[in-house]
DRENMARBA-282598 format. One record per residue (C-alpha): x, y, z. Coordinates in steps of 0.5 Angstrom, whole numbers, plus 2048, in hexadecimal, padded with zeros to 3 digits. Layout:
REM residues N
<u=X	v=Y	w=Z>;
...
END
This chain:
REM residues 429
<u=83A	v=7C7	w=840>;
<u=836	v=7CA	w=83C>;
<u=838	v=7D1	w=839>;
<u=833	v=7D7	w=83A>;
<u=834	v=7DC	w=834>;
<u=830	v=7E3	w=833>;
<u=82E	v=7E4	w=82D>;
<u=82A	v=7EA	w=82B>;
<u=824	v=7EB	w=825>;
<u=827	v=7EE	w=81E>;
<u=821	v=7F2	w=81D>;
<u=823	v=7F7	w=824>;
<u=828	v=7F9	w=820>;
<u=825	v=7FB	w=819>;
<u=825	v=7FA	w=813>;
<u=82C	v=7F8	w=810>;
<u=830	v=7F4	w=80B>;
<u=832	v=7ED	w=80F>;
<u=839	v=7EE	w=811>;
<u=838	v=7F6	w=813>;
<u=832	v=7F1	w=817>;
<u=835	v=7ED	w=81A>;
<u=83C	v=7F1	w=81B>;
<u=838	v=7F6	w=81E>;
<u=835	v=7F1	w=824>;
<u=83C	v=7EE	w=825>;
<u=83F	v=7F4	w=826>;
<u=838	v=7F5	w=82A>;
<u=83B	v=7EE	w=82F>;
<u=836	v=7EA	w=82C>;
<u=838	v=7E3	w=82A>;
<u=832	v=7E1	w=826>;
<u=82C	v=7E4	w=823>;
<u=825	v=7E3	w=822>;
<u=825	v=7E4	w=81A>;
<u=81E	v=7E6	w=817>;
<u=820	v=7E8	w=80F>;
<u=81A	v=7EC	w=80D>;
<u=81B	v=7F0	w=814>;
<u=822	v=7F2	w=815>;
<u=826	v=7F0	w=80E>;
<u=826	v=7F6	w=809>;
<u=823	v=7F6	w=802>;
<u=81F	v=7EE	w=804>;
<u=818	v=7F1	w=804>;
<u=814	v=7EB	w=803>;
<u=816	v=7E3	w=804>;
<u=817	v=7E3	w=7FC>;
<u=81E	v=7E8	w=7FD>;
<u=821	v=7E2	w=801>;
<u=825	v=7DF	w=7FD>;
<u=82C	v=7DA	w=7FC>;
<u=831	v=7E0	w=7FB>;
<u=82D	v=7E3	w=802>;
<u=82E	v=7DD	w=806>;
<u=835	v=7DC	w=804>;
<u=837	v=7E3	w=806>;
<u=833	v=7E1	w=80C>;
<u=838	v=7DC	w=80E>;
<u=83D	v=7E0	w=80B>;
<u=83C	v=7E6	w=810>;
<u=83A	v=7E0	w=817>;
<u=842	v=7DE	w=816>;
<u=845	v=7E5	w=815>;
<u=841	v=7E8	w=81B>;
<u=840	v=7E2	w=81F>;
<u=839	v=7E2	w=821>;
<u=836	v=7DC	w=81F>;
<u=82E	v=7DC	w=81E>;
<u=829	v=7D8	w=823>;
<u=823	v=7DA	w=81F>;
<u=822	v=7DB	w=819>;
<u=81B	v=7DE	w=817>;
<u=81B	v=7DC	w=810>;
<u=81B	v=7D5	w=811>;
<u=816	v=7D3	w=80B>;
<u=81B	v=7D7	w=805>;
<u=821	v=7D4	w=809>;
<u=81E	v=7CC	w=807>;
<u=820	v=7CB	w=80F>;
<u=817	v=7CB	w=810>;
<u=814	v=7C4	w=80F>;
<u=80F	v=7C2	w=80C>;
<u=80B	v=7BD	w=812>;
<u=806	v=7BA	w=80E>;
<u=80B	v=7B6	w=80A>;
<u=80E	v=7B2	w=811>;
<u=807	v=7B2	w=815>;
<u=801	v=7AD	w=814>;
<u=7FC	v=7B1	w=811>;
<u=7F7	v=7AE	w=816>;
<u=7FA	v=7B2	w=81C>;
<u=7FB	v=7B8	w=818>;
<u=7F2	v=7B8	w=817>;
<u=7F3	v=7B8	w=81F>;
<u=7F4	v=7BF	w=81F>;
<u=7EF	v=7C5	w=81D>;
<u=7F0	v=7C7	w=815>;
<u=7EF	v=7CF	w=818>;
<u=7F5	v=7CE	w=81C>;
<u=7F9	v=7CA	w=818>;
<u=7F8	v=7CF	w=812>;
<u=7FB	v=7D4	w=817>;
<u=801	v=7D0	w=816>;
<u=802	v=7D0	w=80F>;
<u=806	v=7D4	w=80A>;
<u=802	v=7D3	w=803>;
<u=7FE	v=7CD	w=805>;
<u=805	v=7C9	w=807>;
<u=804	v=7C7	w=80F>;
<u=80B	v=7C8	w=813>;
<u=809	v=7C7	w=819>;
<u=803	v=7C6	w=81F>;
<u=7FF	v=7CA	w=823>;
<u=7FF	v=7C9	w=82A>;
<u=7F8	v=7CF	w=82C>;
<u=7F4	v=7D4	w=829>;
<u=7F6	v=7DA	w=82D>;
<u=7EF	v=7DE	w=82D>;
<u=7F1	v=7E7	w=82E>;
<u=7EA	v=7EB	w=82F>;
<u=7E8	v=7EF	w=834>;
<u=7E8	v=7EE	w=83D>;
<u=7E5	v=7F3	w=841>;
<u=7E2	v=7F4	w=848>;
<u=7DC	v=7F1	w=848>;
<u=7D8	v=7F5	w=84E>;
<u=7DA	v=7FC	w=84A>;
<u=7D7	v=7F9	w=844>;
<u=7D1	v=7F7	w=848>;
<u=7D1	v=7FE	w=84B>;
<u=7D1	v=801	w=844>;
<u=7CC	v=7FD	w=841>;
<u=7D0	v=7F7	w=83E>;
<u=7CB	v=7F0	w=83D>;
<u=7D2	v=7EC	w=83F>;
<u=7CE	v=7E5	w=83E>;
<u=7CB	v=7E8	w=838>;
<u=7D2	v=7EB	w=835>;
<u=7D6	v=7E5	w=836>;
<u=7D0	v=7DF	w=833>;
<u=7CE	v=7E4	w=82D>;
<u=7D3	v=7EA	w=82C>;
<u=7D2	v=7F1	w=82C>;
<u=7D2	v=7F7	w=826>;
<u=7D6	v=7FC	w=826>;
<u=7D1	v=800	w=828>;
<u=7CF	v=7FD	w=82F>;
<u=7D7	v=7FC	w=830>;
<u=7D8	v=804	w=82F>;
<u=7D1	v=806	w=834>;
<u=7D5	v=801	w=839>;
<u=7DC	v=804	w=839>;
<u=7D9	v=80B	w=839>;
<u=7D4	v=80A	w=83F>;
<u=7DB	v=807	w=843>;
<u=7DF	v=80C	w=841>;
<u=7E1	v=811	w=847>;
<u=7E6	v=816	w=848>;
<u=7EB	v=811	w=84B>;
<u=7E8	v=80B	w=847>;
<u=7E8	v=80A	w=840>;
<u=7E2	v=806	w=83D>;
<u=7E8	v=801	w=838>;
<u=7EE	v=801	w=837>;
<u=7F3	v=7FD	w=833>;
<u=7FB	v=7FC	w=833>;
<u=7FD	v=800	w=82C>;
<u=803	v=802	w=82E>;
<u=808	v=802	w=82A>;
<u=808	v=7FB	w=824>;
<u=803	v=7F9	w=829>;
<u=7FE	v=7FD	w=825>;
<u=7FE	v=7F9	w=821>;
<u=7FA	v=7F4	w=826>;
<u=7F5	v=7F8	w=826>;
<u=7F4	v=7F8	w=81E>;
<u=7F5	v=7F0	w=81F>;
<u=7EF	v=7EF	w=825>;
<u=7EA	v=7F5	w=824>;
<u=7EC	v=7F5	w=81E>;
<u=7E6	v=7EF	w=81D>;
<u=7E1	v=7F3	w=81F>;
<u=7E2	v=7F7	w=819>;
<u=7E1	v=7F1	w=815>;
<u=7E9	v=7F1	w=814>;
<u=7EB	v=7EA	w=816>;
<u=7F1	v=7E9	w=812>;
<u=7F7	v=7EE	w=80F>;
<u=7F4	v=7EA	w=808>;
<u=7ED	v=7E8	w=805>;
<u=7EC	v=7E1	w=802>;
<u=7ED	v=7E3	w=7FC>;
<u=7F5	v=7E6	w=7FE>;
<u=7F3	v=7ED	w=7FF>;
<u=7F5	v=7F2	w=803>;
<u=7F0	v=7F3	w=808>;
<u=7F1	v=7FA	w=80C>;
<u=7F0	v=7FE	w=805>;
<u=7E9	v=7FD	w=806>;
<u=7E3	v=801	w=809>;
<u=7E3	v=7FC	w=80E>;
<u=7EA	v=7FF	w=811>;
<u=7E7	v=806	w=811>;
<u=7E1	v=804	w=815>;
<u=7E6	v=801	w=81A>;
<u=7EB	v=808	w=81A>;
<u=7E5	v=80C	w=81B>;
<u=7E3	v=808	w=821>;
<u=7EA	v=80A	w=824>;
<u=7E9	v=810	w=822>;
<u=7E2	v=812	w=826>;
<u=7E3	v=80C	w=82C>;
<u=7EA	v=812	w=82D>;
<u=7E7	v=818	w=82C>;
<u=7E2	v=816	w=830>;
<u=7E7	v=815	w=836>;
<u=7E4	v=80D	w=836>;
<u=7EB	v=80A	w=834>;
<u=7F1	v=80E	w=835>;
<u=7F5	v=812	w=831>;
<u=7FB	v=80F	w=831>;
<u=7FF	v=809	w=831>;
<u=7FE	v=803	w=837>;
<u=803	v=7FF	w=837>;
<u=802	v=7F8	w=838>;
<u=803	v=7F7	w=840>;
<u=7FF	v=7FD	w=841>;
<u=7F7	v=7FB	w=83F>;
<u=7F6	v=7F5	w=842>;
<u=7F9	v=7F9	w=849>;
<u=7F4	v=7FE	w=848>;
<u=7F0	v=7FA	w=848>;
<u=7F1	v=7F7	w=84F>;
<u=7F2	v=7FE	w=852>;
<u=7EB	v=800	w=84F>;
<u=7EE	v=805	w=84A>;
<u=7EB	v=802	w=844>;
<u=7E4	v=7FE	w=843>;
<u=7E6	v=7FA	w=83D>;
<u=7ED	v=7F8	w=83A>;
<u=7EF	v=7F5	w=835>;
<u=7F4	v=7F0	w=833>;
<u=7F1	v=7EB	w=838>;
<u=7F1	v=7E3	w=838>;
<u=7ED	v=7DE	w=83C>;
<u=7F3	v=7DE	w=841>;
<u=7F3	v=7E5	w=844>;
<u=7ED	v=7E1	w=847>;
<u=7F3	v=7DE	w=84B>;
<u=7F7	v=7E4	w=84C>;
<u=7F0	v=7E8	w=84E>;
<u=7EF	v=7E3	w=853>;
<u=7F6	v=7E2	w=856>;
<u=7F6	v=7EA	w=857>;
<u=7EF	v=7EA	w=85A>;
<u=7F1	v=7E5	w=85F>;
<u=7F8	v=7E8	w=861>;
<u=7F4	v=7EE	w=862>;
<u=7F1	v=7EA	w=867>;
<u=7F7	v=7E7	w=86B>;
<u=7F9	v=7EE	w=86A>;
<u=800	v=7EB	w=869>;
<u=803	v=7F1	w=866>;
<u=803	v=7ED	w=860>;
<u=7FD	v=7F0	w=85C>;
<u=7FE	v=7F5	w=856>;
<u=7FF	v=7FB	w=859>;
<u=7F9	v=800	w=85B>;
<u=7F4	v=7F9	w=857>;
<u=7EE	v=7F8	w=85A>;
<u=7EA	v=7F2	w=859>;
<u=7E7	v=7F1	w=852>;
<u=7E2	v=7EC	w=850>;
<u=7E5	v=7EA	w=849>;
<u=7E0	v=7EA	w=843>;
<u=7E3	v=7E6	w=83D>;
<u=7E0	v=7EA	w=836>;
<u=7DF	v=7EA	w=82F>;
<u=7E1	v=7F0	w=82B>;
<u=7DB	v=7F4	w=828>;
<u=7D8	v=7F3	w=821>;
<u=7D8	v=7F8	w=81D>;
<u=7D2	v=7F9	w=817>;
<u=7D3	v=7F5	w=812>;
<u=7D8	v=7F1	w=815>;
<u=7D8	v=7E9	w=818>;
<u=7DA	v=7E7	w=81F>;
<u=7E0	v=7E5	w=81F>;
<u=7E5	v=7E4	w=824>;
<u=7EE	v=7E5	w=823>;
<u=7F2	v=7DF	w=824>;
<u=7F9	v=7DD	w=823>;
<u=7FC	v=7D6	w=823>;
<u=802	v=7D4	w=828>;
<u=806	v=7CE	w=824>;
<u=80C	v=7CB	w=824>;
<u=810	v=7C9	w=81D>;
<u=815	v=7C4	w=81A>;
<u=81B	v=7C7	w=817>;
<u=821	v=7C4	w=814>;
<u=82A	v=7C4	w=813>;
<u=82D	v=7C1	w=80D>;
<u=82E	v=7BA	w=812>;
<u=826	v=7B9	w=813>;
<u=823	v=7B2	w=811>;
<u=81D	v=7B0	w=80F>;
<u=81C	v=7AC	w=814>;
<u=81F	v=7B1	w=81A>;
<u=819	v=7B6	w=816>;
<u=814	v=7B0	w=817>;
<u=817	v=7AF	w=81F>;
<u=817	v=7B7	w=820>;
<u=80F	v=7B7	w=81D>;
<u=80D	v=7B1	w=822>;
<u=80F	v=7B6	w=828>;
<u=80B	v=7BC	w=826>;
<u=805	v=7B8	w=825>;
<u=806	v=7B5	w=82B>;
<u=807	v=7BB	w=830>;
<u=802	v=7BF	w=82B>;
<u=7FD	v=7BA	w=82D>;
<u=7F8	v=7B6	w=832>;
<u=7F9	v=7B7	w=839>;
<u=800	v=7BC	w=838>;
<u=7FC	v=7C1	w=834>;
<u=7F6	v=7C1	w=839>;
<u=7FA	v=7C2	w=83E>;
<u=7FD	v=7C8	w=83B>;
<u=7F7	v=7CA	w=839>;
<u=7F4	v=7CA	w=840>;
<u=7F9	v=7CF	w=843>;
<u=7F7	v=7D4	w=83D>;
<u=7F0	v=7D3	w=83D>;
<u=7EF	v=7D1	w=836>;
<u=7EC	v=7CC	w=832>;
<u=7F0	v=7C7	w=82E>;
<u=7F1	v=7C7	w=827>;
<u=7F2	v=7C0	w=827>;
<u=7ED	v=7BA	w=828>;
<u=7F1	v=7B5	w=82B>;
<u=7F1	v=7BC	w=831>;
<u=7EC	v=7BD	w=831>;
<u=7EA	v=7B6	w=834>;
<u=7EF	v=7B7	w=839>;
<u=7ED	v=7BE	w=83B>;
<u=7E9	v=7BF	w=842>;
<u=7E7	v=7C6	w=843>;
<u=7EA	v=7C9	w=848>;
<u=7E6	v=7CB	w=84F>;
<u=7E4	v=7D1	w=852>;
<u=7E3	v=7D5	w=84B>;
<u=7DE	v=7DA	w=84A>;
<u=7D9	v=7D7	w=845>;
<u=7D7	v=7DD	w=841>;
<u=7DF	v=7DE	w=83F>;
<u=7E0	v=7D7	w=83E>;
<u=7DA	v=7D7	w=839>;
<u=7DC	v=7DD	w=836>;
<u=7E3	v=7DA	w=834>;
<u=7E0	v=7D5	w=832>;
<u=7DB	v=7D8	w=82C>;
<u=7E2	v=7DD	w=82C>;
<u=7E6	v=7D7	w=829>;
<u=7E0	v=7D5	w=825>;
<u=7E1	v=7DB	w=821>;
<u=7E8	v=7DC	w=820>;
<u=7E9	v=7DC	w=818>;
<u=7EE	v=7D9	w=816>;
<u=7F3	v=7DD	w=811>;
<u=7F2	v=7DD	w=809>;
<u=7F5	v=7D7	w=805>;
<u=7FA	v=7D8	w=800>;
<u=7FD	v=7E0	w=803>;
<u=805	v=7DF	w=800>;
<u=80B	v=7E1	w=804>;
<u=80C	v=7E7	w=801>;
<u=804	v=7EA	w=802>;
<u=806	v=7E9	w=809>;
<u=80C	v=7EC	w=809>;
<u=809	v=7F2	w=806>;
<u=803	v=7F2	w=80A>;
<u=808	v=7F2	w=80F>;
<u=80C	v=7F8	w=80D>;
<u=806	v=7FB	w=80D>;
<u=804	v=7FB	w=814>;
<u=80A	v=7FD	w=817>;
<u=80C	v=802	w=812>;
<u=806	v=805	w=811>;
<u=800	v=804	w=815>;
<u=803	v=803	w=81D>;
<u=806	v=80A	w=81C>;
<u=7FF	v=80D	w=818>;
<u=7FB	v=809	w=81E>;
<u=800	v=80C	w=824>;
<u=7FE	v=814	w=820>;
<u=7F6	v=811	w=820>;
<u=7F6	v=810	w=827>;
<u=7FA	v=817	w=828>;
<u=7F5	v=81B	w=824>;
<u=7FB	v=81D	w=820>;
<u=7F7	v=819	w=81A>;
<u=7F1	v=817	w=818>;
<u=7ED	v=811	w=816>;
<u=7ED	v=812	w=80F>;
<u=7F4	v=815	w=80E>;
<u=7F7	v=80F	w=812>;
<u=7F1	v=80B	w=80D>;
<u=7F5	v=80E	w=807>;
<u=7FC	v=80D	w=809>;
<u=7FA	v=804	w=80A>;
<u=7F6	v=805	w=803>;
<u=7FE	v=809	w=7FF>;
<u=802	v=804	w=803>;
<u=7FD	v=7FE	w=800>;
<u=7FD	v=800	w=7FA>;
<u=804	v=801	w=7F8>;
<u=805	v=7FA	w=7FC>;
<u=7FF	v=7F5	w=7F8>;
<u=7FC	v=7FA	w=7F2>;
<u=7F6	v=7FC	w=7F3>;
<u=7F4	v=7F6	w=7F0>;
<u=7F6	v=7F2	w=7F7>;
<u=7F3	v=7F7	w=7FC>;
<u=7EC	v=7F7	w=7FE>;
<u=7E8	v=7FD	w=7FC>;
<u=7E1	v=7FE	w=7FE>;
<u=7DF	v=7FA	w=804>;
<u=7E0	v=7F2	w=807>;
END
């Protein structure tokens, strides 16, 4: 019979050195551990820190702690992540989208399938937008500016209804930067050529925009939490929120026709909403664009894995990331697959509403992919970053405790000191 361990994430119990770490979760009465070097080991700022001596302490301190690792999220520093392109046949590694493939990708060696873009925009109410003003067909075939997008939330702004919210509590923030960020022009953490991008004048516009949309009452002036935005919405407290996917579509209506059974399984004080799938607004200067992140599996190796077990292992990613098994998942996320032999399986599901379908659609076909070439290290420091830096100055901004351009000036310190001034941006995108 199977054994069920519990284990626990390093990185709840801070930064340490790994046998303090792992001792600390044993003694915890965890038996394992989710080990994320750059998050929970004291001294690894960057995937370079990682080195022979380290993982050799490592599992030095699993054997005296007696917690052994389930994951580990270095798996490309360790040598244990495997590079796919060398067991597959490069016809069926063309069937999938260079753009998502990319996104699997550590300087520019591919370890591992994408199964879907998962699109994040904006969901709304689609009646209070009308009754604010909001062309909704227009918006969801063309965009929006930032402008018209601040008219409509301040016409559906209430006293017990904010015209947006957005779920920002917390590391969550840092959702908002990723997702609304885009409307700014700030598409990734790093441009093309690999310079960090928040120091540029492009992030300044989007902390004012928080500033004003906040102190104007549009937008709340404190954290929502994840679970909260999309329930505001159903309760008509909130007129647009964000994050949102094509899904909700689902949930919306699932809630609506519970409401309708009066089953008592509708979403506390909900109302019936007819959901709008939007596009973030674009701000001047900036390009429509769209967040994407991808969901994939990879391939990972142990000193007894084989050449040809990695090319058996490859064969069966392939397989069930492909044809008819992606289009099938893709049809219950309401998603497009970024593969081509899915996309002649896939059968749009029915009843959907066609606005929000064509919407994600053009969504999707904006997604940028992430810059080639950002190493392990500029992604650790861009990291470190957000969650030292700009989460707690966004939670102060949202507060009123700091400015846009107090919040500006601490990213622009922390950039510089990371990448030079050489490796930032200055001016604007």
């Amino acid at each position: 019979m199977s054994e069920f361990i519990v284990g626990a994430r390093g990185h709840d119990f801070g930064r340490h050195g790994v046998e303090e770490l792992l001792c600390s979760i044993g003694d915890a009465g965890f038996r394992c551990t989710q080990l994320a070097y750059t998050k929970a080991v004291e001294g690894v700022k960057s995937y370079a820190d990682v080195t022979p001596e380290l993982v050799a302490a490592t599992n030095a301190a699993v054997q005296k702690s007696g917690v052994s690792i389930a994951v580990d999220g270095t798996y490309v520093e360790l040598g244990v992540a495997v590079d796919i392109a060398q067991y597959m046949d490069p016809e069926r590694l063309a069937d999938y989208d260079q753009n998502a493939l990319d996104y699997m990708s550590i300087e520019n060696t591919v370890y591992g399938l994408p199964l879907y873009i998962t699109i994040q925009a904006l969901g709304a109410n689609k009646d209070m937008l009308e009754a604010a003003g909001a062309d909704v067909a227009k918006i969801q075939s063309e965009g929006w500016t930032y402008e018209e997008f601040l008219e409509v939330i301040k016409n559906g702004t209430t006293d017990d209804c904010f015209g947006f919210v957005f779920a920002n509590s917390g590391v969550t923030a840092s959702d908002f930067l990723n997702i609304f960020g885009v409307a700014a022009g700030l598409n990734n953490a790093f441009t093309d050529d690999l310079k960090y991008a928040y120091t540029s004048e492009n992030m300044l516009k989007l902390l004012e925009a928080v500033e004003e949309m906040t102190k104007s009452g549009y937008m709340p002036n404190y954290g929502i939490e994840a679970g909260q935005r999309m329930v505001m919405c159903q309760q008509g407290k909130a007129m647009i929120f964000g994050k949102a996917m094509p899904l909700f579509e689902n949930n919306i209506n699932k809630n609506n026709a519970a409401l309708e059974a009066n089953d008592g399984t509708a979403v506390e004080n909900s109302i019936p909403v007819n959901y709008a799938f939007l596009p973030v607004p674009t701000m001047e200067g900036a390009e429509a664009s769209c967040f994407g992140s991808v969901d994939g599996l990879i391939a990972l190796r142990n000193n007894k894995t084989t050449d040809e077990h990695l090319k058996n292992v490859c064969l069966f990613l392939d397989y069930i990331s492909s044809g008819e098994r992606i289009a099938a998942v893709d049809q219950t996320l309401l998603l497009e697959p970024v593969c081509q032999t899915g996309r002649d399986a896939y059968v749009s599901p029915e009843g959907l509403d066609e606005g929000n379908v064509a919407s994600a659609a053009r969504c999707i076909g904006l997604v940028v992919a992430p810059p080639a070439g950002v190493t392990a290290e500029q992604s650790a420091s861009a990291k470190t970053i957000m969650d030292e830096v700009i989460v707690p100055k966004f939670q102060a901004l949202l507060a009123g405790e700091a400015t846009a351009q107090e919040v500006y000036d601490a990213v622009c310190s922390a950039a510089t000191e990371a990448f030079g001034a050489d490796g930032c941006v200055s001016g604007a995108l």
